[in-house]
VOMAR-400733 format. One record per residue: x, y, z of N, C-alpha, C, O in turn; residue in three letters. Coordinates in steps of 0.2 Angstrom, whole numbers, plus 5000, padded with zeros to 4 digits. Example, Ala and Ser with C-alpha at 12.3 -4.5 7.8 and 13.67 -1.06 7.14 Angstrom:
2
506649725039506249785039506649845039507149835042ALA
506449895035506849955036506450005039506750065040SER
//
This chain:
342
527548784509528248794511528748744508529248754506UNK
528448684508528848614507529248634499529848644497UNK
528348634495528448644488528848694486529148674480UNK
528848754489529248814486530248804487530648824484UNK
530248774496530848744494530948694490531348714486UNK
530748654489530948594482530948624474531048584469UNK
530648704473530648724469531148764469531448764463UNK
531648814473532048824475532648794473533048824469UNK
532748724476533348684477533448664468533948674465UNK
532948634465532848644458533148674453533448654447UNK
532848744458533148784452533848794453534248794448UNK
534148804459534948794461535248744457535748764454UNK
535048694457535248624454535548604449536048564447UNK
534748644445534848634437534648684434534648684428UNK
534548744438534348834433533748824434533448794438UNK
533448874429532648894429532648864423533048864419UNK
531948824423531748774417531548814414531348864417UNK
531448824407531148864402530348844400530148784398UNK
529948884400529448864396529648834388530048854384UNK
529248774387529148774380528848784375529048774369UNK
528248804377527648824373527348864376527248864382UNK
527048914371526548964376525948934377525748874377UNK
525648984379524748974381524548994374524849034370UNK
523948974372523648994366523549084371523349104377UNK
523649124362523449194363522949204362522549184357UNK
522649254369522049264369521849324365522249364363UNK
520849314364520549364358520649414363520649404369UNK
520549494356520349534361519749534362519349494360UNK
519449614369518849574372518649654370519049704368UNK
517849644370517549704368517649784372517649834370UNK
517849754378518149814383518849854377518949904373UNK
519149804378519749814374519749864366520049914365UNK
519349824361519249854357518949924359519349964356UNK
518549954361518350024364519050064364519250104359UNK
519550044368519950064372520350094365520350144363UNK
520650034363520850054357520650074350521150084346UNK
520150074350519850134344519750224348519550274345UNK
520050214354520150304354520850324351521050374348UNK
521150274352521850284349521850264340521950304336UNK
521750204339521550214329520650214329520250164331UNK
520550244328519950274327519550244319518950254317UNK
519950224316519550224310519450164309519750124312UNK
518750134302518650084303518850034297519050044291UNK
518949974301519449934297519149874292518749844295UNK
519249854286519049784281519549754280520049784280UNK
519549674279520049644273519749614270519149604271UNK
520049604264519749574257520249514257520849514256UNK
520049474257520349394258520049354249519549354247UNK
520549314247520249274242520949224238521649234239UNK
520649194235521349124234521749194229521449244228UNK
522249174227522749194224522449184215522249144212UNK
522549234214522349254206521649254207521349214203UNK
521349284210520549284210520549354209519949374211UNK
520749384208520249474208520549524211520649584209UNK
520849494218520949534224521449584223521349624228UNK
522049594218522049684217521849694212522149754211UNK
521449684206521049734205520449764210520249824211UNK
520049704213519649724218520049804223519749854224UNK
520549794225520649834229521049904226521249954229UNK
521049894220521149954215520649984216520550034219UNK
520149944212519549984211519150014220518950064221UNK
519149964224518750004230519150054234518950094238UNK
519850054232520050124234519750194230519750254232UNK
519650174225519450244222519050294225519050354223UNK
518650274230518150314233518450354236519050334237UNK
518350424238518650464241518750454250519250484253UNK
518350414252518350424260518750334260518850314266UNK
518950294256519050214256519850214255520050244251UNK
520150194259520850164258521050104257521050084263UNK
521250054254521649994252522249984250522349994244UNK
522749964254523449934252523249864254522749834256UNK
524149844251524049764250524649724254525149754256UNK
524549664256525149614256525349634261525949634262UNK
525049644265525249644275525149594276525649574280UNK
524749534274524749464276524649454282524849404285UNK
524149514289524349504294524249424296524749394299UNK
523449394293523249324294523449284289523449224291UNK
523549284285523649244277524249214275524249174271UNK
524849234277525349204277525649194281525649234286UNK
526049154282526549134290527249164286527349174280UNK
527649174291527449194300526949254299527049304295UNK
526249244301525749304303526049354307526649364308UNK
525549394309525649454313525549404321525749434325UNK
525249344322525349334328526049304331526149284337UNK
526549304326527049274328527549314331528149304333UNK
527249384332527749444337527549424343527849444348UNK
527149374344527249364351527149304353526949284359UNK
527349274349527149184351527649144354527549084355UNK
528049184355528449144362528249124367527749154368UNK
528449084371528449074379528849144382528649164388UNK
529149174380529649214383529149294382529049334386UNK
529049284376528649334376527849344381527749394384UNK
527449284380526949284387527249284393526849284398UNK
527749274395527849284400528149374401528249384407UNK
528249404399528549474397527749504397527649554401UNK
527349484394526549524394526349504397525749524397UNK
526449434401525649434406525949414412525649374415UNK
526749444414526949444420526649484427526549544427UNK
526349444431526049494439526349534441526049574445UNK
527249564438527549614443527249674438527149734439UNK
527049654433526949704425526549744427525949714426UNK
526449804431525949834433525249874425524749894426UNK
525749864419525349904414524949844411524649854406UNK
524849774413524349734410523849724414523449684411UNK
523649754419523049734424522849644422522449624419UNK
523349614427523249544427522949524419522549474419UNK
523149544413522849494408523549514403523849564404UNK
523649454399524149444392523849494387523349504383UNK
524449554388524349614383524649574378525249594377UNK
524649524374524749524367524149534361524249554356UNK
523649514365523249544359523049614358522649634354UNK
523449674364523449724361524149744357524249784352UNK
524449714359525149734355524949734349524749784346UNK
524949664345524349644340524049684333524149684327UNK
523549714340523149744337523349834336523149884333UNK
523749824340524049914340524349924333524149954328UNK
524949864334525549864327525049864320525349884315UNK
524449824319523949824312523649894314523749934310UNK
523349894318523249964317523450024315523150064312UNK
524150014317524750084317524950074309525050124306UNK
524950014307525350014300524950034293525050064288UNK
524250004296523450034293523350114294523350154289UNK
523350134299522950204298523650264297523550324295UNK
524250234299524650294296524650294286524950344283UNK
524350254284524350254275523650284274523650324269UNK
523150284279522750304278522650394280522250434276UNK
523050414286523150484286523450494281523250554279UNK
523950464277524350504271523750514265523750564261UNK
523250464264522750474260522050504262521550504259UNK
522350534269521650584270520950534270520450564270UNK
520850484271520550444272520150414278520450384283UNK
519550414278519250384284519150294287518950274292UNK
519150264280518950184281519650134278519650144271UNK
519950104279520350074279520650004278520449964283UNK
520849974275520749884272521549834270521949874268UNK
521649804271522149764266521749714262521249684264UNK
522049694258521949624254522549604253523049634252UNK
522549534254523149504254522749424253522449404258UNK
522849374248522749334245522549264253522849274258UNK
522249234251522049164258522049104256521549064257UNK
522749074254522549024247522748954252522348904251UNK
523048964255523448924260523348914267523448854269UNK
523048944271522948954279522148934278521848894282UNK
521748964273520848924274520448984281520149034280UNK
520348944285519948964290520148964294519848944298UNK
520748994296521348994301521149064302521049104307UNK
521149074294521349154289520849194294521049244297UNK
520249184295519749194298519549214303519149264305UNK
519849154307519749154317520349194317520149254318UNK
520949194316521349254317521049324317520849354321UNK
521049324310520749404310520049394317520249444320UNK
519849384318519049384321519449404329519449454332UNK
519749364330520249364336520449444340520449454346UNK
520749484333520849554334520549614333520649674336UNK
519949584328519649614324519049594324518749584318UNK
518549584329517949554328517449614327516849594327UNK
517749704326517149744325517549764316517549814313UNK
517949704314518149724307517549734302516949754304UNK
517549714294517149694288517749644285518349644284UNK
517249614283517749554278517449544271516749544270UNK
517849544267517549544260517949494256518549504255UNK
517449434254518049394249517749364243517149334243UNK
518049374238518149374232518349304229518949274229UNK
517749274226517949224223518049214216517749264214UNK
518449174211518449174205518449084204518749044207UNK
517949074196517948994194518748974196519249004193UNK
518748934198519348884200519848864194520448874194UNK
519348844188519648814181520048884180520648874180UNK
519948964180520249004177520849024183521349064183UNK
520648994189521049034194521848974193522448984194UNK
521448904190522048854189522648894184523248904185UNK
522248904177522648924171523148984172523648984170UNK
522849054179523249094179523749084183524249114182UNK
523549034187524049014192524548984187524949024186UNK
524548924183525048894179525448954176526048944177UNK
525149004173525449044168525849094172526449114170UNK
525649104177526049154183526849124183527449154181UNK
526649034185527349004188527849014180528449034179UNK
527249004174527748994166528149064168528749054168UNK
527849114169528249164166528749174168529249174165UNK
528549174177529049184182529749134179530349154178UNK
529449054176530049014177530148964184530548924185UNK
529748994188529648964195530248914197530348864193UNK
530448924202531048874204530748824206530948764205UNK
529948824209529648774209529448714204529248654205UNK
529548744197529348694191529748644193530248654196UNK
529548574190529748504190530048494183530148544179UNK
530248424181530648414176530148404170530348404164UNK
529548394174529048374169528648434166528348444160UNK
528548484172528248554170528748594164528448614158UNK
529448594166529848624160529848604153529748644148UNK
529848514153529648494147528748524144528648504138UNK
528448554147527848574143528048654140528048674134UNK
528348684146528448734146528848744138528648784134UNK
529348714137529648714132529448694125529648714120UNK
528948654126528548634120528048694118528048734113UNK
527748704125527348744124527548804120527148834116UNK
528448824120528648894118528748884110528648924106UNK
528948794108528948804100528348794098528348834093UNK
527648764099527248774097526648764099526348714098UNK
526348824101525648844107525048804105524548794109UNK
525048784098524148754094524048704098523448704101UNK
524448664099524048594102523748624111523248594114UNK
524148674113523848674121523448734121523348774125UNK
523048744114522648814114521848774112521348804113UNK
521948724110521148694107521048604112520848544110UNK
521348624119521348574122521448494119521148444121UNK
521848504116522348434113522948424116523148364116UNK
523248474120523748444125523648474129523248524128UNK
523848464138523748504144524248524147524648484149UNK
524248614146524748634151524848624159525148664162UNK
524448564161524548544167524948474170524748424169UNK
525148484173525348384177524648394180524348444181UNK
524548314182524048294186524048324195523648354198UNK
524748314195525148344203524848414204524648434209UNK
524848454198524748534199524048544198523848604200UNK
523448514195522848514195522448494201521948514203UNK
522948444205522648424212522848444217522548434223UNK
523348484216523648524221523048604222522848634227UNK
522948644214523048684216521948684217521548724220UNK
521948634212521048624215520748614220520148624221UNK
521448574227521148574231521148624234520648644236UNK
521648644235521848724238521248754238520848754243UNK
520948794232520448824229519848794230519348834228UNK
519748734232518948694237519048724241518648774241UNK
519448704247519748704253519548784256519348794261UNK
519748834251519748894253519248924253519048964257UNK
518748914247518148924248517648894252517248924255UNK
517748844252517248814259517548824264517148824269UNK
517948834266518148844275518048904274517448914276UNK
518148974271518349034271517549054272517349074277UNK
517249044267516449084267516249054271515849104274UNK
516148984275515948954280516048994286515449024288UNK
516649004289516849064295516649114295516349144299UNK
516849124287516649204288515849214289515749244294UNK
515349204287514849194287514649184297514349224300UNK
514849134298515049124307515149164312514849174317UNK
515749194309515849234315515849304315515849344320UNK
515749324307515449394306514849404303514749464302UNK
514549364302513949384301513749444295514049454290UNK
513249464297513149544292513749564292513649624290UNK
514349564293514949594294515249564286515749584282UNK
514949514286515549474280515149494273514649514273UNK
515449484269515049484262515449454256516049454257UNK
515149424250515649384246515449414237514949444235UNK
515949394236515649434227515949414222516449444221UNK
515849374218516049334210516649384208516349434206UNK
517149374207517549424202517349434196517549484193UNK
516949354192516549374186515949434184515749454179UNK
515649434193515149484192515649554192515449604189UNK
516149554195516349634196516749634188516849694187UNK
516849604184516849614180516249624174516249674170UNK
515849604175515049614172515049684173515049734169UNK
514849684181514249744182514849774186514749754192UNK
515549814185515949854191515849894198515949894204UNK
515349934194514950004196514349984202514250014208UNK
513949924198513649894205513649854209513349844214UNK
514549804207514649784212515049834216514949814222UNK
515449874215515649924220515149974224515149994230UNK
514649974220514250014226514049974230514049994236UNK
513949914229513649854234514049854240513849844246UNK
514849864238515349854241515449894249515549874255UNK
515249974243515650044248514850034252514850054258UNK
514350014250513750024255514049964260514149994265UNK
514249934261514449904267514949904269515249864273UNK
515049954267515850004273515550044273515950094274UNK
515050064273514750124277514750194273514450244275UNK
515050204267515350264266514350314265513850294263UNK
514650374267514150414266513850444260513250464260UNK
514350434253513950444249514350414243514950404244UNK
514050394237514250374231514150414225513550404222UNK
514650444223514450484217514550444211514950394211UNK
513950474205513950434200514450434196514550384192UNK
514950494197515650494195516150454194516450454189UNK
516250404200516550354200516450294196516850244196UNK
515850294191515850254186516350254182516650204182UNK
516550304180516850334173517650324176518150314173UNK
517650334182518550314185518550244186519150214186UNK
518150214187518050124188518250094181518750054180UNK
517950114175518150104169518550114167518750074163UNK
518850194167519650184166520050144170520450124166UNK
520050124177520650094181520450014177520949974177UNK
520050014174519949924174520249944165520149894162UNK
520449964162520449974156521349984156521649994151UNK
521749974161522449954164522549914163522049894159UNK
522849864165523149814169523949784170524249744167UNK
524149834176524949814178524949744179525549734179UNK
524749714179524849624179525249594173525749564172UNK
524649614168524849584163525449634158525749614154UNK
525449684159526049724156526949704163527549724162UNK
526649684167527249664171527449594168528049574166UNK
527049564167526849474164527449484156527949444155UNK
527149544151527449554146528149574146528449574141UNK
528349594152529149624151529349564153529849554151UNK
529049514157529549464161529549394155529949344155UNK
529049414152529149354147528449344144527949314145UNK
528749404137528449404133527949334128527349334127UNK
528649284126528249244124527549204126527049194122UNK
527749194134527449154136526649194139526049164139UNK
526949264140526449314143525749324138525249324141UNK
525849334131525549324125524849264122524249264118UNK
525049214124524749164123524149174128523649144126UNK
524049204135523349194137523249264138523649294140UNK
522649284136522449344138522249374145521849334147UNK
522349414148522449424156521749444158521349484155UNK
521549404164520949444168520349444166519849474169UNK
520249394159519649374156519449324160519849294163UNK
518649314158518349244161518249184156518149194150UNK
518349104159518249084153518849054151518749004149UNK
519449064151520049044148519948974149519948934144UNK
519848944155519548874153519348834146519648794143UNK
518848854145518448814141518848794135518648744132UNK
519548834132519848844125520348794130520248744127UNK
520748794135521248774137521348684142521848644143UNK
520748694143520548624147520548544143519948534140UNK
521048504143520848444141520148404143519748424147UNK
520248344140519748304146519448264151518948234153UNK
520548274153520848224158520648304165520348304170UNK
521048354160520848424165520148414169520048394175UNK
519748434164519148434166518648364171518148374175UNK
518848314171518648274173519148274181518748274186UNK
519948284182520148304189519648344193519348334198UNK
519648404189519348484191518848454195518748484200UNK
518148374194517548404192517648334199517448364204UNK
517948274200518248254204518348294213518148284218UNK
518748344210519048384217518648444219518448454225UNK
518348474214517848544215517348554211517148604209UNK
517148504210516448504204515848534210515648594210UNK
515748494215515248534219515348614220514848654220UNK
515848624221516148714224516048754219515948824219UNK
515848704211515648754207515148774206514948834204UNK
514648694208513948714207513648764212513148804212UNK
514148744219513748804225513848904222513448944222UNK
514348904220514548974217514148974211514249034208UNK
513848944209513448974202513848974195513649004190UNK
514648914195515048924188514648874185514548884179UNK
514248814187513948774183513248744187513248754193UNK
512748724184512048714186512148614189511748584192UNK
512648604187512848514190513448524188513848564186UNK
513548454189514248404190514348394182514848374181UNK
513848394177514048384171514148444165513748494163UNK
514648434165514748494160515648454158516048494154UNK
//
C-alpha cells in the first residue's frame, strides 16, 4: 500500500514516466504458428545472399514453376528499418501486451502482428498468381546473422536458401553498379578512376591499373566474408534440413539442376521437363545489364554482365593480395580456390 502510494504521489508530481526502451520482442511460439497458418495457409521461403550474387536472377528463374511464387525487396530482415520496427516501441509493447488487452491472452501480440503483416503481403501476390508456395529475396549484405535469427524468430517452419557468388566478381559488379549509377557515395578519388577509366579502359582491362581504392576492396570484402560465414553458420543452426546454399556459378553451369535441387526442397509435387527450355530463355535476358546500358552506356559496355570470372582480367596485384588477406579463406571453404595461393 506504502509503495503504491509513493507511486501515485509521483506520478502527480512529475506525470507518468515514459518507458524508454522496450523489452526484447518475443519469437513466435509453435502453438502460434498452427494458429496462424489457418489464416495464410501457404508455405513460405527466402533467398538471402550478399548484393550482386545471383539473387534476382535466382528468383526469376525459381518462379517459373507453376506452383512457386517470388517477389522481391520486402527486406523484411535485411535491411533496416526491418519489419520489426512496426512494433519496436516501448509504447507499442505496452499497447500489445497490456493486462486490460483481453485479445492477447497475457502475451506480447507483436510477433503475431509480425507475422500476420509478412504474411498478408506475401500471400496476396501469391493468390494473384494462383500459386501455392511463396518467397521473397532480398539481398543480406549488411545485417549478417541478424538476417537470420530474425527471420527464425517469425518464421521458424520457413525454408531459407542462399546464394553465394566468388567475392572477387561480386567486388567488380559491385564497383561497376556504383560507376554507372555515378553513386553520390564515390569519393574524390573514385571519380578520378572513373574518369580515366572513361578516356581510356586498356590499362584497367589487363590489370595494370585498378578500378578500386584500397577503402572499397576492404570494405566490400569484408562485408562478403562476414556474410557468408555468419549467414550459412545460422542458417545451418537454426534451420537445419530447412536451410540449403547454392554457388551462383553452379546455377549458371547446370540451371535446370540446380533448380530442380531447389523446387525439391520447396516441396513442389512435380517438375516438368519443360521448364528446361523456359529456364533457358529467361537466362538468355538480362534486365540488369540492359537497364546498366541505358544508364550509362559507356561505362556499362566495358564489363560483361553475369559472367564468372571477370576477376582474373580485371584484378591487379595489389587487388588480389587485399582480396586474399580479408577473404582468401571464405574462398577456399566455398570451393573458388583449392588454397590461399593463387
Amino acid at each position: 500500500m506504502l509503495s503504491r502510494l509513493k507511486s501515485a504521489a509521483r506520478i502527480l508530481i512529475k506525470g507518468d514516466v515514459k518507458k524508454k526502451t522496450r523489452n526484447f520482442i518475443p519469437a513466435i511460439t509453435p502453438g502460434e504458428v498452427t494458429e496462424i497458418k489457418q489464416f495464410f495457409p501457404r508455405e513460405k521461403f527466402f533467398i538471402f545472399g550478399h548484393a550482386r550474387s545471383g539473387t534476382t536472377l535466382l528468383m526469376r528463374l525459381i518462379r517459373l514453376h507453376d506452383e512457386v511464387h517470388c517477389n522481391y525487396q520486402a527486406h523484411f530482415f535485411t535491411r533496416k528499418p526491418t519489419l520489426k520496427s512496426l512494433v519496436d516501441s516501448p509504447e507499442v509493447e505496452e499497447w500489445l501486451a497490456r493486462k486490460s488487452n483481453r485479445w492477447n491472452q497475457e502475451r506480447d501480440l507483436s510477433p503475431l502482428v509480425l507475422r500476420a503483416a509478412a504474411d498478408f503481403i506475401m500471400e496476396r501476390d501469391a493468390a494473384r498468381a494462383g500459386k501455392g508456395i511463396v518467397g521473397d529475396k532480398s539481398p543480406s549484405s549488411t545485417i549478417h546473422a541478424e538476417v537470420v535469427r530474425d527471420a527464425h524468430a517469425l518464421y521458424p517452419d520457413a525454408k531459407i536458401i542462399y546464394i553465394v557468388r566468388d567475392g572477387r566478381d561480386v567486388l567488380i559488379s559491385e564497383r561497376f553498379r556504383n560507376f554507372v549509377e555515378e553513386s553520390k557515395f564515390l569519393t574524390p578519388e573514385d571519380k578520378r578512376i572513373l574518369s580515366d577509366l572513361k578516356v581510356d579502359s586498356a590499362p584497367f582491362s589487363d590489370g595494370r591499373r585498378s578500378i578500386f581504392t584500397e577503402t572499397f576492396i576492404r570494405n566490400i570484402a569484408q562485408r562478403w566474408a562476414d556474410d557468408l560465414r555468419e549467414i550459412d553458420a545460422e542458417g545451418a543452426k537454426l534451420y537445419g534440413e530447412n536451410y540449403i546454399s547454392l554457388r551462383y556459378e553452379d546455377l549458371l553451369a547446370q540451371p535446370f539442376d540446380e533448380l530442380t535441387r531447389l523446387w525439391k526442397f520447396l516441396n513442389v509435387k512435380k517438375i516438368s521437363k519443360s521448364l528446361e527450355k523456359q529456364i533457358h530463355a529467361e537466362m538468355s535476358s538480362n534486365p540488369d545489364e540492359e537497364w546498366q546500358a541505358k544508364r550509362n552506356e559507356d561505362i556499362a559496355s566495358f564489363l560483361p554482365k553475369g559472367q564468372a570470372g571477370n576477376w582474373q582480367r580485371l584484378f591487379t596485384s595489389r587487388d588480389k593480395a587485399l582480396f586474399k588477406q580479408i577473404a582468401g579463406d571464405v574462398l577456399v571453404k566455398w570451393g573458388y580456390e583449392k588454397s590461399v595461393d593463387w
